[in-house]
N, CA, C and O atoms as a Maestro MAE file, in Angstrom:
{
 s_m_m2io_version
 :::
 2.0.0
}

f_m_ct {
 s_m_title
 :::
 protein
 m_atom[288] {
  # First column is atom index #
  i_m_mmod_type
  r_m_x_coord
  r_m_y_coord
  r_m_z_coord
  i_m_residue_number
  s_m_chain_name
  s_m_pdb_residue_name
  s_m_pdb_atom_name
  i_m_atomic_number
  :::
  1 25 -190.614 -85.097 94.706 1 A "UNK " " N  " 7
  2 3 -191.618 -84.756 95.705 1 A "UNK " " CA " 6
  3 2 -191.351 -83.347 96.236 1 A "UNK " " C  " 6
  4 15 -190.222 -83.162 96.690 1 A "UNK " " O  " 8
  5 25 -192.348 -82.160 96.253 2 A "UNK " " N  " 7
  6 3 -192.610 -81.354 96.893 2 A "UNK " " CA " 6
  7 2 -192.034 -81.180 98.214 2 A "UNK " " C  " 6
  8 15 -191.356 -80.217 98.575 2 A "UNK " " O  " 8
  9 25 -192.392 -82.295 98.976 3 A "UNK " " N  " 7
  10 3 -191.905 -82.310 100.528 3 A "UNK " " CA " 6
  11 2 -190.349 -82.668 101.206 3 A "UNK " " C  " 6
  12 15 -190.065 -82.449 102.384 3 A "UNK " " O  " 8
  13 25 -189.381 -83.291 100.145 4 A "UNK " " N  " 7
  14 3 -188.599 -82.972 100.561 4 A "UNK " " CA " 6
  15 2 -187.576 -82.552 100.620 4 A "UNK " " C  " 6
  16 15 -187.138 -82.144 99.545 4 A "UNK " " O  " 8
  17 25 -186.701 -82.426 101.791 5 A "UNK " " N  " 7
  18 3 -185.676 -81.469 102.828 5 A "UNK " " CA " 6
  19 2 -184.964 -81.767 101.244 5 A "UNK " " C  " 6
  20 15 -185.092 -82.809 100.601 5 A "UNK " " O  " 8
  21 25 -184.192 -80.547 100.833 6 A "UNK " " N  " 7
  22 3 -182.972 -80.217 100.023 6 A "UNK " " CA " 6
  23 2 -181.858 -80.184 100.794 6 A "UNK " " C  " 6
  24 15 -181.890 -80.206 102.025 6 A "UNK " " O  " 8
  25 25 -180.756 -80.126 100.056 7 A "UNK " " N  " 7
  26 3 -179.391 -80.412 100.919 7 A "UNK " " CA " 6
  27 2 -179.387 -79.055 101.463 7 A "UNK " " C  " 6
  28 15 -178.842 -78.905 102.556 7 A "UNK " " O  " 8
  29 25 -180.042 -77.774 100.728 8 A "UNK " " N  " 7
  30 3 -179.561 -76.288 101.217 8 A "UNK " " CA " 6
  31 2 -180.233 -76.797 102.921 8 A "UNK " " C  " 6
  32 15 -179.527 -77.009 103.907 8 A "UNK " " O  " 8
  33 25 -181.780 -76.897 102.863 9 A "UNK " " N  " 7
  34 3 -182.569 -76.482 104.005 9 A "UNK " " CA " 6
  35 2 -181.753 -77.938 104.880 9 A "UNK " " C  " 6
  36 15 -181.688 -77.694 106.085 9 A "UNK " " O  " 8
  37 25 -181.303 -78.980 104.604 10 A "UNK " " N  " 7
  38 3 -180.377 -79.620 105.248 10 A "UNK " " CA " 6
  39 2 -179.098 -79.160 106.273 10 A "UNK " " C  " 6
  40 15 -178.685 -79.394 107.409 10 A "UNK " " O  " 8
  41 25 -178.845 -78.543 105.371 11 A "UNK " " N  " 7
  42 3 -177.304 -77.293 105.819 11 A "UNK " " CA " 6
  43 2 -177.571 -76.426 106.872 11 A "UNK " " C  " 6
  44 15 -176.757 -76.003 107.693 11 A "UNK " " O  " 8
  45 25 -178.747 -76.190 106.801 12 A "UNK " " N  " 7
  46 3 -178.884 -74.666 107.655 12 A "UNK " " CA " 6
  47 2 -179.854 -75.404 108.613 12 A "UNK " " C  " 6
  48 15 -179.566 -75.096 109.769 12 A "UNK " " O  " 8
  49 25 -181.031 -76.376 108.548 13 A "UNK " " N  " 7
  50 3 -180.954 -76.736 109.813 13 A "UNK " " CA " 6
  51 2 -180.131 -77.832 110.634 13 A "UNK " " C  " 6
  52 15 -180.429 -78.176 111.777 13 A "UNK " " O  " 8
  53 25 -179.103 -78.311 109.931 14 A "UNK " " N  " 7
  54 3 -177.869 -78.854 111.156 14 A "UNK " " CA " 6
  55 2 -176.623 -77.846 111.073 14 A "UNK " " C  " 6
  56 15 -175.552 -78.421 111.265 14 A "UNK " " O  " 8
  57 25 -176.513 -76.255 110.792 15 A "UNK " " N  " 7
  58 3 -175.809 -75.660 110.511 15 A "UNK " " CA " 6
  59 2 -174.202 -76.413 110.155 15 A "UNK " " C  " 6
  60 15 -173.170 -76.485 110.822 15 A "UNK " " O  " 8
  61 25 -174.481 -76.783 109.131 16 A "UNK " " N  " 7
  62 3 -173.263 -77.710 108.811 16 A "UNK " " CA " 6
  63 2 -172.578 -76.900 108.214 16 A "UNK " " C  " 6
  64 15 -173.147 -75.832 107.990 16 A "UNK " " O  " 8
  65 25 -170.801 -77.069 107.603 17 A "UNK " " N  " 7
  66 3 -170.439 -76.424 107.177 17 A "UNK " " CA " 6
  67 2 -169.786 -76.807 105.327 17 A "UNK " " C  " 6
  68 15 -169.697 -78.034 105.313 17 A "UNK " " O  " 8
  69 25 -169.592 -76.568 104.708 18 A "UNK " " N  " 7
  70 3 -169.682 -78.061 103.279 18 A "UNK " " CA " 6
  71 2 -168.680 -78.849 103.627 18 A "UNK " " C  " 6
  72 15 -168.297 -79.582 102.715 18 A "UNK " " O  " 8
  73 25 -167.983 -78.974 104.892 19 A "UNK " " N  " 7
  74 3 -167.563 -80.184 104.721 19 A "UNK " " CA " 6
  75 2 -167.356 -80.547 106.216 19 A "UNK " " C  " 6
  76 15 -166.856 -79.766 107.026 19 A "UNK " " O  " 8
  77 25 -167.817 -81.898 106.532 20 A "UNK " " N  " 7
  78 3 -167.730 -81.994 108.031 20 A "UNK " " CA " 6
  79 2 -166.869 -82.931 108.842 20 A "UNK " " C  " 6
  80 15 -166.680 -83.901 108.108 20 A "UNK " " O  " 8
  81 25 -166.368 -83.088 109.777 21 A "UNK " " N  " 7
  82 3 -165.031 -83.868 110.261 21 A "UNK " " CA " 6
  83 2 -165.614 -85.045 110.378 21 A "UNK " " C  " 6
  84 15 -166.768 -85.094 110.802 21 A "UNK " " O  " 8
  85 25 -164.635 -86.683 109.878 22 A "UNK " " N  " 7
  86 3 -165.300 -87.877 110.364 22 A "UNK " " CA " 6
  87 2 -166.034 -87.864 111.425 22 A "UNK " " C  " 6
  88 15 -167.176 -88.304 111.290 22 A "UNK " " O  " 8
  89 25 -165.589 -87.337 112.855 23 A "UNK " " N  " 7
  90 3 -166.600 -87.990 113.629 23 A "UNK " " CA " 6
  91 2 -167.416 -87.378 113.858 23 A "UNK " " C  " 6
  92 15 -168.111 -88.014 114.650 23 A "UNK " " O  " 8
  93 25 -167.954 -86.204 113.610 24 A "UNK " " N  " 7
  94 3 -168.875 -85.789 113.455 24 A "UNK " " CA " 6
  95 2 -170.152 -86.136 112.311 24 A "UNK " " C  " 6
  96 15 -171.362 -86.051 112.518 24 A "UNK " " O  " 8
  97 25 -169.671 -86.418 111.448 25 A "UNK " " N  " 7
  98 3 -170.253 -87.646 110.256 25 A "UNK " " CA " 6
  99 2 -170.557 -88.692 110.987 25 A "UNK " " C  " 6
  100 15 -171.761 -88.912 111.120 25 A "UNK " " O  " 8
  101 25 -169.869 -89.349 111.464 26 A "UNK " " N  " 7
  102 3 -169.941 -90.534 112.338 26 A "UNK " " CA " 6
  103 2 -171.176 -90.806 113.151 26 A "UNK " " C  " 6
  104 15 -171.854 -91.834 113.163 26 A "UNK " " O  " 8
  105 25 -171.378 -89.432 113.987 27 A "UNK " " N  " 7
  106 3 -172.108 -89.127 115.086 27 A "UNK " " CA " 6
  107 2 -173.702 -88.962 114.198 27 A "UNK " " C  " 6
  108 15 -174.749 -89.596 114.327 27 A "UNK " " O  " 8
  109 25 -173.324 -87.827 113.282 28 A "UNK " " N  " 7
  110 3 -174.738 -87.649 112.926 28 A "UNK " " CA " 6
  111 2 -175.260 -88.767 111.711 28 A "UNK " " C  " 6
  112 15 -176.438 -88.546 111.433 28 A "UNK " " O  " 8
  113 25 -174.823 -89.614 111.127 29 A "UNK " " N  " 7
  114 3 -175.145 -91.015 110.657 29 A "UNK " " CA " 6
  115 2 -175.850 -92.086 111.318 29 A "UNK " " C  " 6
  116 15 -176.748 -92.895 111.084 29 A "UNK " " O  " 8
  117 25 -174.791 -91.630 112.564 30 A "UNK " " N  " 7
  118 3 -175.421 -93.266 113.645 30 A "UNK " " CA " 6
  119 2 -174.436 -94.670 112.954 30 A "UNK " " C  " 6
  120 15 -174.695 -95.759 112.443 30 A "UNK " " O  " 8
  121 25 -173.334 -93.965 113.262 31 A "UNK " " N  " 7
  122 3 -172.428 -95.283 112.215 31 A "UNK " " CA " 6
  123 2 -171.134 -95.263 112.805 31 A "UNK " " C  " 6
  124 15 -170.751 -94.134 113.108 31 A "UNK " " O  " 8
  125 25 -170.378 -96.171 113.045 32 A "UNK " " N  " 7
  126 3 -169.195 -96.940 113.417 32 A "UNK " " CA " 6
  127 2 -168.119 -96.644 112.438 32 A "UNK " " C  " 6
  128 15 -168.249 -96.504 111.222 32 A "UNK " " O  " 8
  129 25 -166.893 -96.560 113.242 33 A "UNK " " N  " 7
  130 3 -165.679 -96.319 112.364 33 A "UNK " " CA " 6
  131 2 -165.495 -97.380 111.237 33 A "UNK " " C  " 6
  132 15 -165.072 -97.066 110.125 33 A "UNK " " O  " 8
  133 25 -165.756 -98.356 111.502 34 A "UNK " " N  " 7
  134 3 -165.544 -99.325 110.156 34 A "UNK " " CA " 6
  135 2 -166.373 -99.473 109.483 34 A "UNK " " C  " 6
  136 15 -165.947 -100.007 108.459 34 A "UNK " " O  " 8
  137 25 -168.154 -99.183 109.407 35 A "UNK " " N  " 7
  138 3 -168.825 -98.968 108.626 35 A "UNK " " CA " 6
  139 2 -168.701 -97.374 107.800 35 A "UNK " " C  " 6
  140 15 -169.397 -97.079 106.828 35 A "UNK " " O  " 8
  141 25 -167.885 -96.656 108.292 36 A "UNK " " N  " 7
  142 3 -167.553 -96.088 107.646 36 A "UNK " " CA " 6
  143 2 -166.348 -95.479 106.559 36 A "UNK " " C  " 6
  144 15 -166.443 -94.739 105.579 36 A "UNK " " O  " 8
  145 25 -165.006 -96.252 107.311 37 A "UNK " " N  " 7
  146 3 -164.432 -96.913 106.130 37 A "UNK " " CA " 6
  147 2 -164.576 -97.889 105.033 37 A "UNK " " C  " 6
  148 15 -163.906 -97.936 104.002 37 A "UNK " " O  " 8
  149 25 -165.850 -98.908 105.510 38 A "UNK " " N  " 7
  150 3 -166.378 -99.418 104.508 38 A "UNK " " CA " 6
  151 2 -167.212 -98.510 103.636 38 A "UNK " " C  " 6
  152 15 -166.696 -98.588 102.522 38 A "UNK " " O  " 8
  153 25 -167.939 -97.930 103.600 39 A "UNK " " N  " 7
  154 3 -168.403 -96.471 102.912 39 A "UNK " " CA " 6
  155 2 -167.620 -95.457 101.688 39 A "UNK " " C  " 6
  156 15 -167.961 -95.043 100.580 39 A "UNK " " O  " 8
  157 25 -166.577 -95.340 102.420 40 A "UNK " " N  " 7
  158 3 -165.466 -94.787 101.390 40 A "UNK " " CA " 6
  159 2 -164.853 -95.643 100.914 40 A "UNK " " C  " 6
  160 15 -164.243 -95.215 99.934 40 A "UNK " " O  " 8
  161 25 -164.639 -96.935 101.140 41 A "UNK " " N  " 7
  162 3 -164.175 -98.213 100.422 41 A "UNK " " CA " 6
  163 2 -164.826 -98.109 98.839 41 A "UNK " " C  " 6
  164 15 -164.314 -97.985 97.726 41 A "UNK " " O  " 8
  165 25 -166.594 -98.257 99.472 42 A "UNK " " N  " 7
  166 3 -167.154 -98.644 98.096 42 A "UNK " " CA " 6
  167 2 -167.298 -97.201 97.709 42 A "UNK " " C  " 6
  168 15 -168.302 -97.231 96.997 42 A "UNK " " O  " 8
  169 25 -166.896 -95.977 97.754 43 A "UNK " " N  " 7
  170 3 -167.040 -94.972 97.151 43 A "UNK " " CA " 6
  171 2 -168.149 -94.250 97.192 43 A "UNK " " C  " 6
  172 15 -168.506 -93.538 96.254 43 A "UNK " " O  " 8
  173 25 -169.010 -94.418 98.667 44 A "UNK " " N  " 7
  174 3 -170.092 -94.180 98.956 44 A "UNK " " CA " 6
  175 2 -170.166 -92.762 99.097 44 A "UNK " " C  " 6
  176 15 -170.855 -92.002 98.417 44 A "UNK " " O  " 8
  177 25 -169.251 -92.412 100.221 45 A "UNK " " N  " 7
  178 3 -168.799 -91.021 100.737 45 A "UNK " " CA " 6
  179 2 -167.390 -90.804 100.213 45 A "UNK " " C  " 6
  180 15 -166.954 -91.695 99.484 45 A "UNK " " O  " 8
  181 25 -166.556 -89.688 100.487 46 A "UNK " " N  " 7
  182 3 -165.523 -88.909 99.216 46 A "UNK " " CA " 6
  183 2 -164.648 -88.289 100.778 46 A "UNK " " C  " 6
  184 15 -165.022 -87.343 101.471 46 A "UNK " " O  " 8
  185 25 -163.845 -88.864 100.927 47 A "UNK " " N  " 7
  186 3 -162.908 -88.651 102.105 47 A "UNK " " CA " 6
  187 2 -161.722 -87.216 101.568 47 A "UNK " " C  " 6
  188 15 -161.128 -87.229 100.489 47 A "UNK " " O  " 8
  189 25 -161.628 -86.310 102.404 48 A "UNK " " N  " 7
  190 3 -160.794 -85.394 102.200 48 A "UNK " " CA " 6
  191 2 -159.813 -85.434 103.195 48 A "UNK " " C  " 6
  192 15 -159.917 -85.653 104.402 48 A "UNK " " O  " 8
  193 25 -158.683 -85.146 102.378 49 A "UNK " " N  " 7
  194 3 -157.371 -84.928 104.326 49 A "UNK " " CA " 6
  195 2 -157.309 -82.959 103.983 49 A "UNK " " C  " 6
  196 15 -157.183 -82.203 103.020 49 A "UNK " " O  " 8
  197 25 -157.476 -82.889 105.332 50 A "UNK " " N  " 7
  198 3 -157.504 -80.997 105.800 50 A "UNK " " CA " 6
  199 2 -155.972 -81.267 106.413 50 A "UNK " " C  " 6
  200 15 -155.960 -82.097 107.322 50 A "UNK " " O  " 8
  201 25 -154.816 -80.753 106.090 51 A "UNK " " N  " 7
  202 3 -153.697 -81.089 107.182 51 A "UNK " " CA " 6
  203 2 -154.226 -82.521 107.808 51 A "UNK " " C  " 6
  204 15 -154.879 -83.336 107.156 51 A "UNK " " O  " 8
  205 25 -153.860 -82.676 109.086 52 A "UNK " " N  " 7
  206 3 -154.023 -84.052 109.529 52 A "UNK " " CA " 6
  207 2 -155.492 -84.752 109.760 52 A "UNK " " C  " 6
  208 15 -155.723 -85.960 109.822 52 A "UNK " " O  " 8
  209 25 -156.714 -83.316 109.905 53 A "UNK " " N  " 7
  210 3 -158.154 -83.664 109.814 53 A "UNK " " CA " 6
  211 2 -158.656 -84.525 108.307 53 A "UNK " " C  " 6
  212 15 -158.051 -84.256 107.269 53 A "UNK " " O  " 8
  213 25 -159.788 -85.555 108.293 54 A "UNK " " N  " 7
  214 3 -160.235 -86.209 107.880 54 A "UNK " " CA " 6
  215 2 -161.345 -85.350 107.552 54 A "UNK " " C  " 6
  216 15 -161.592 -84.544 108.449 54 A "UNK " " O  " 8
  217 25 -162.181 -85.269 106.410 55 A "UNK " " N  " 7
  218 3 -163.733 -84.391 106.816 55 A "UNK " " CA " 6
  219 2 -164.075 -84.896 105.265 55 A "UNK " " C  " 6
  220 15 -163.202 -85.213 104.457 55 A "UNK " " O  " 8
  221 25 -165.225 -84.909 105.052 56 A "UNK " " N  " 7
  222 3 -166.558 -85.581 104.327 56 A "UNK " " CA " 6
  223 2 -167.267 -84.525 103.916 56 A "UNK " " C  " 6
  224 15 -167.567 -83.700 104.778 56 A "UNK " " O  " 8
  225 25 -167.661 -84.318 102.648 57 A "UNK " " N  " 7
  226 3 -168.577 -83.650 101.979 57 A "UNK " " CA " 6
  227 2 -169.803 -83.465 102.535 57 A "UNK " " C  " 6
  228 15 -169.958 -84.531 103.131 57 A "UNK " " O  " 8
  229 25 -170.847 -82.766 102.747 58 A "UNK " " N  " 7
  230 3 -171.647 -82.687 103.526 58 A "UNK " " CA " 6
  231 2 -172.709 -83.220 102.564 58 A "UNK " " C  " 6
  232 15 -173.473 -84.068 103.026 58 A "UNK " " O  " 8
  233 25 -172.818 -82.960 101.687 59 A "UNK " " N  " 7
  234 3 -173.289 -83.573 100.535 59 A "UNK " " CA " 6
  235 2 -173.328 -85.277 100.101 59 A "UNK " " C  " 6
  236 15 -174.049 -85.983 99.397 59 A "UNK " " O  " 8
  237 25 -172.124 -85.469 100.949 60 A "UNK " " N  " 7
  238 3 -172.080 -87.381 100.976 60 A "UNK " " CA " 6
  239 2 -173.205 -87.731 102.098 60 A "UNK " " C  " 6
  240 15 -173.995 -88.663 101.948 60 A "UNK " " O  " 8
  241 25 -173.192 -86.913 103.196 61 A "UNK " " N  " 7
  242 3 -174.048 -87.180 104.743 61 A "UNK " " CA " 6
  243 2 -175.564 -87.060 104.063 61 A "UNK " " C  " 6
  244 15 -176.409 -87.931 104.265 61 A "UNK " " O  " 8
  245 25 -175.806 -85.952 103.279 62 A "UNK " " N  " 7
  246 3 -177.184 -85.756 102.933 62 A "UNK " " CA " 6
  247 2 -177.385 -86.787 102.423 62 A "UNK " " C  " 6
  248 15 -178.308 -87.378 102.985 62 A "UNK " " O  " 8
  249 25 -176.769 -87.558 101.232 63 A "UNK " " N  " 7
  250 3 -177.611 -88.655 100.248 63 A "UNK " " CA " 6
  251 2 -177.332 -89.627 100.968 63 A "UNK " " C  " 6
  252 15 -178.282 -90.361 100.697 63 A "UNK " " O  " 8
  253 25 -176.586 -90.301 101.858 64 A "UNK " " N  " 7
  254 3 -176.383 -91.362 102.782 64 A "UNK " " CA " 6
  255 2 -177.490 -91.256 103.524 64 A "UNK " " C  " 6
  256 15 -178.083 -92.330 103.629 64 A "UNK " " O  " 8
  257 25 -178.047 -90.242 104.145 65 A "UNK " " N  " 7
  258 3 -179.403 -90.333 105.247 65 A "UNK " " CA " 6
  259 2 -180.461 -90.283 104.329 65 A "UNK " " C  " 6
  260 15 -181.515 -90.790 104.714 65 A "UNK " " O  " 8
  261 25 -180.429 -89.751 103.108 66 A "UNK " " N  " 7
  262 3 -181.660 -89.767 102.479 66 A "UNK " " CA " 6
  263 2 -181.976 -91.284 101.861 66 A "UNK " " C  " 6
  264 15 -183.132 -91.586 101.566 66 A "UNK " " O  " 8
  265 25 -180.872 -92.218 101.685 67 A "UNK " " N  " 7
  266 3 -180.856 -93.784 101.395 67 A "UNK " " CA " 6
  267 2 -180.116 -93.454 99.463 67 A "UNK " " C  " 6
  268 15 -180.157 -94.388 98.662 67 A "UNK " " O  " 8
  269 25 -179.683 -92.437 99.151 68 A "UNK " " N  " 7
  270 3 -179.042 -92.443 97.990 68 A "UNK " " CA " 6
  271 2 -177.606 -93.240 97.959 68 A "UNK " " C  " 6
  272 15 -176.677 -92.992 98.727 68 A "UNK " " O  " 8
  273 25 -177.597 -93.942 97.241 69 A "UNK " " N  " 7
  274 3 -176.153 -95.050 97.616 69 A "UNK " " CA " 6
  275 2 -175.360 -94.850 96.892 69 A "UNK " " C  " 6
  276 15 -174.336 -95.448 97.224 69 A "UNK " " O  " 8
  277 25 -175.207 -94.083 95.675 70 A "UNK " " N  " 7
  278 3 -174.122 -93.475 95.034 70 A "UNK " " CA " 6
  279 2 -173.756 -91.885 95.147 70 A "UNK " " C  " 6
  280 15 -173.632 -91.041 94.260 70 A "UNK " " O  " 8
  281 25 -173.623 -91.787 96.641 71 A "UNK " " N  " 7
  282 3 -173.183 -90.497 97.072 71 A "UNK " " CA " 6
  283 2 -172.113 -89.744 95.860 71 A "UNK " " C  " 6
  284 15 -172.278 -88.714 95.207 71 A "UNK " " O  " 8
  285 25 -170.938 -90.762 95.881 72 A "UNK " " N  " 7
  286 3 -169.994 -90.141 94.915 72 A "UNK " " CA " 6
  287 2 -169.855 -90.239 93.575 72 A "UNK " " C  " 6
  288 15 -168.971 -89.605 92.998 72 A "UNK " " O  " 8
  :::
 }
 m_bond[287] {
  # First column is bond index #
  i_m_from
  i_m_to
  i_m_order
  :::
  1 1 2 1
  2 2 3 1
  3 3 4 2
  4 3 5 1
  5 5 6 1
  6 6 7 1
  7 7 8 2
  8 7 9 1
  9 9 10 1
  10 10 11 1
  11 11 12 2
  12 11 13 1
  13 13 14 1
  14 14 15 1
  15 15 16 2
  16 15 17 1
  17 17 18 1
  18 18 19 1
  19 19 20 2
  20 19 21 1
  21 21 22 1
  22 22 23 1
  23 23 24 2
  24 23 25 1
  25 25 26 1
  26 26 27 1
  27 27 28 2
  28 27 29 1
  29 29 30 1
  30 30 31 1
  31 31 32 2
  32 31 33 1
  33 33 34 1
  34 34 35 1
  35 35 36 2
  36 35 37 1
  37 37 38 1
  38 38 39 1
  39 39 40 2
  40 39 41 1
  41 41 42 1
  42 42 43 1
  43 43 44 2
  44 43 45 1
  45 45 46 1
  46 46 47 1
  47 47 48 2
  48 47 49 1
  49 49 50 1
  50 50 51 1
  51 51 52 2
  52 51 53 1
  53 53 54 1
  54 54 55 1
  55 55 56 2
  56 55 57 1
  57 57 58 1
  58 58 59 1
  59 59 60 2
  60 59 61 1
  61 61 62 1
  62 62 63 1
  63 63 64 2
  64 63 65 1
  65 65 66 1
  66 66 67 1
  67 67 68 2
  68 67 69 1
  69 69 70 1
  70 70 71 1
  71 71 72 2
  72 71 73 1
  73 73 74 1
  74 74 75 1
  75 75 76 2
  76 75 77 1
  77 77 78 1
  78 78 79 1
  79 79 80 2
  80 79 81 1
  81 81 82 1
  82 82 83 1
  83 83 84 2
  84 83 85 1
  85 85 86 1
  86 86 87 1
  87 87 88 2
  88 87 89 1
  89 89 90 1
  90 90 91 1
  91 91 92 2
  92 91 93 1
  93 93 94 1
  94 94 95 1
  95 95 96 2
  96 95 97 1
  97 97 98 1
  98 98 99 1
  99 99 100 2
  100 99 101 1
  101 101 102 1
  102 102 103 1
  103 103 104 2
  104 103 105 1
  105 105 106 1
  106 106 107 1
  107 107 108 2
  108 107 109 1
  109 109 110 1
  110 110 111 1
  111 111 112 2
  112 111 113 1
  113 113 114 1
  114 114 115 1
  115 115 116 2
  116 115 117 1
  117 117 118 1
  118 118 119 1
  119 119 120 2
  120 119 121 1
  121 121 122 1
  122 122 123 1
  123 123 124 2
  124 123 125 1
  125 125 126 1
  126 126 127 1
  127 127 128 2
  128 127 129 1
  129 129 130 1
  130 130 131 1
  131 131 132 2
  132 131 133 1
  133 133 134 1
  134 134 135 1
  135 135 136 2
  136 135 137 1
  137 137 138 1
  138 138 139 1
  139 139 140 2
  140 139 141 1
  141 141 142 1
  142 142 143 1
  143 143 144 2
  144 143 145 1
  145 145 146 1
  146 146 147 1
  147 147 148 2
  148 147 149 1
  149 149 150 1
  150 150 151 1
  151 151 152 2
  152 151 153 1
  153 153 154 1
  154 154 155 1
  155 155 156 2
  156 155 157 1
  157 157 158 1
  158 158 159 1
  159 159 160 2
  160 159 161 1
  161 161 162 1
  162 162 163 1
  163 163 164 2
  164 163 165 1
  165 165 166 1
  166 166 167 1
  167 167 168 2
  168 167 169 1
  169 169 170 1
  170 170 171 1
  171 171 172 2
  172 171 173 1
  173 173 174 1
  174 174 175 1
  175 175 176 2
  176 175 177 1
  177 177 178 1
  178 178 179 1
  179 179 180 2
  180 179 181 1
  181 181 182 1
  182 182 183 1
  183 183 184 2
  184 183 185 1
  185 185 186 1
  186 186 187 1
  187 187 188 2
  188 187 189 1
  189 189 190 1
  190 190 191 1
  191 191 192 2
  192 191 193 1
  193 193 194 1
  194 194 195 1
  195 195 196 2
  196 195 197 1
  197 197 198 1
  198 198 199 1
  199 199 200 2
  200 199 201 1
  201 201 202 1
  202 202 203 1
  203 203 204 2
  204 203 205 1
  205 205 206 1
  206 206 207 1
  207 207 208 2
  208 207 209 1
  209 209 210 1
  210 210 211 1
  211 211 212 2
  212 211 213 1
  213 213 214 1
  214 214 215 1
  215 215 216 2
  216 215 217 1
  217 217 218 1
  218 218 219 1
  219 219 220 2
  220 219 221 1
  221 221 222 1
  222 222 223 1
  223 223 224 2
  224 223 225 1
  225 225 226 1
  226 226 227 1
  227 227 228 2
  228 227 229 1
  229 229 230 1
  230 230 231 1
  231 231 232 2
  232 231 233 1
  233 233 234 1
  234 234 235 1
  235 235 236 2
  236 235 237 1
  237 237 238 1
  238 238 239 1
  239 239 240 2
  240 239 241 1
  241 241 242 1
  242 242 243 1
  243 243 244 2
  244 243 245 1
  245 245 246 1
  246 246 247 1
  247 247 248 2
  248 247 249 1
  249 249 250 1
  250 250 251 1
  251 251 252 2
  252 251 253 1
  253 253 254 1
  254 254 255 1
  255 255 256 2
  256 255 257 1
  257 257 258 1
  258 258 259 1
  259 259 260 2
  260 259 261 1
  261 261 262 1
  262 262 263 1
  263 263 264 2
  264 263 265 1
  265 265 266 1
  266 266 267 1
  267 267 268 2
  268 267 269 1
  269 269 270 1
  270 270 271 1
  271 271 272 2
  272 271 273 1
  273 273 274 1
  274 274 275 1
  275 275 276 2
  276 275 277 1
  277 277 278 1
  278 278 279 1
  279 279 280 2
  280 279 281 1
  281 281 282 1
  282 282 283 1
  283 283 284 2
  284 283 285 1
  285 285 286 1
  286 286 287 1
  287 287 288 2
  :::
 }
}
C-alpha cells in the first residue's frame, strides 16, 4: 500500500534512534515488562545489552506496532 508509514518516516517522526532502551519500548508499545520478555522469549523483538543498558532494535518496535509478528 501506497499509504503506509515506512520505518524511515517512522524514525524521524518519533525521532528514534536505531536502537531504543527497554523502557522506552515499553512506553511507546503500551506493554508491560513481562509481555515483553515474553516477546523476546518467542523471538519477536532482538534484545541487545549496551554495557548494563538493555535496548531493542527500532525496527523490532516498527513491525510490532504495525502487527508484523516475526519481527526477528
Amino acid at each position: 500500500m501506497s499509504g503506509d508509514l515506512t520505518l524511515i518516516d517512522f524514525i524521524k517522526i518519533y525521532s528514534l534512534p536505531p536502537n531504543v532502551a527497554a523502557d522506552e519500548f515499553r512506553k511507546l508499545a503500551g506493554i508491560g515488562n513481562t509481555r515483553f520478555y515474553e516477546l523476546a522469549k518467542e523471538g519477536v523483538i532482538r534484545l541487545r545489552k549496551n554495557g548494563r543498558r538493555t535496548t531493542v532494535p527500532v525496527e523490532d518496535l516498527y513491525k510490532l506496532l504495525r502487527g508484523d509478528q516475526a519481527a526477528a
